[in-house]
N, C-alpha and C positions, 0 to 999 in steps of 0.2 A: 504493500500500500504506500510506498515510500514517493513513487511516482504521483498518486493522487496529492497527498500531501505536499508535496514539489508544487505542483498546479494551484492546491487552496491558498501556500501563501505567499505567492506572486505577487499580491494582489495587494494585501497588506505590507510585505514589505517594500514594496514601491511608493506605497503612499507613508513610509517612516515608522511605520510596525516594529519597534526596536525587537522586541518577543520573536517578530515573525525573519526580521533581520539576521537576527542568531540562526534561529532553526534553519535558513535558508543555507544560508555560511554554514551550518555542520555540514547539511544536507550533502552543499558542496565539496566540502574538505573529506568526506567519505563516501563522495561517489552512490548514494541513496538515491534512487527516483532520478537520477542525472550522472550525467559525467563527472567524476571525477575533476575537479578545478582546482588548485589549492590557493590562487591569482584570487578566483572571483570569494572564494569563501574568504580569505583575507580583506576581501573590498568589503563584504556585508559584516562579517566581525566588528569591523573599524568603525561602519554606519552608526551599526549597535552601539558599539563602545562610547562614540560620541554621543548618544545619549544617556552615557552611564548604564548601561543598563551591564548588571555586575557581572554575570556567565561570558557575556559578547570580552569586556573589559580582561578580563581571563585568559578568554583563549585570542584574543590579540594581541596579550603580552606575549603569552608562548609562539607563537607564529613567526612575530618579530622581534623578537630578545634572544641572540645566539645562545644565552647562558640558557636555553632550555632547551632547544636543540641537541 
């Protein structure tokens, strides 16, 4: 159902869905319901993140911070 879920939050995270931002960004970073991105899930992470929103904020420090790599 991963694909369905890819599709429902399109929609919201386009329109600034920080919630739907992250989910979008994992989605992407692990290839769920979509390609494999790790580019685009880093762009929706970071959306997220600038709105604080504390999961997004997390996994864009680990994305971009060599020391977790």
């Amino acid at each position: 159902y991963y694909a369905r879920a890819f599709e429902k939050l399109w929609m919201p995270a386009h329109s600034g869905n920080p919630r739907a931002q992250y989910a979008l960004g994992y989605l992407y970073y692990y290839g769920l319901g979509t390609v494999r991105d790790e580019d685009l899930a880093r762009a929706w992470f970071r959306h997220a993140a600038e709105c604080h929103y504390p999961p997004a904020v997390i996994a864009y420090k680990r994305l971009t911070n060599p020391e977790y790599t």
